[in-house]
C-alpha positions, 0 to 999 in steps of 0.5 A: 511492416514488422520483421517476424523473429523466430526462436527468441527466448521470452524474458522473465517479466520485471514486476516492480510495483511498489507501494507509496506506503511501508506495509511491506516493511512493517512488522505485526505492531508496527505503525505509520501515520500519514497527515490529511486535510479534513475533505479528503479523509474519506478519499484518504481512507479509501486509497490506504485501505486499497493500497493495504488490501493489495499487499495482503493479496500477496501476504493473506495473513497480514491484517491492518487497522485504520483510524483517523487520528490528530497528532500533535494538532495535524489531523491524519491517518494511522494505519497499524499493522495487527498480524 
């Protein structure tokens, strides 16, 4: 059974979802390049692309490009941020 309390104000919800990627802290130009073994670029891809198009929501002007790249023998992913 459960106690029914009466006139408690509703706390303001403490949203903290943060994003394992730096989108937020990136500026127009701005880079990163996440390393990926070749079977799961497609998954990899996948999951940036979703992750990014979730910042956008918040910010719809800030656009984002993809492309799989090898940097310095490592095969990844850089994802630069272009508005």
């Amino acid at each position: 059974m459960f106690k029914i309390d009466k006139g408690i104000p509703i706390e303001k919800a403490q949203r903290q979802h943060r994003s394992k990627y730096p989108f937020h802290a990136m500026t127009q130009g701005d880079s990163f390049f996440t390393p990926i073994k070749p079977v799961t670029t497609k998954q990899r891809m996948g999951q940036l692309k979703s992750a990014a198009f979730q910042c956008s929501t918040h910010h719809p002007e800030w656009k984002f490009a993809f492309r799989q790249v090898n940097e310095g023998g490592i095969d990844g992913i850089r994802i630069w941020r272009t508005k």
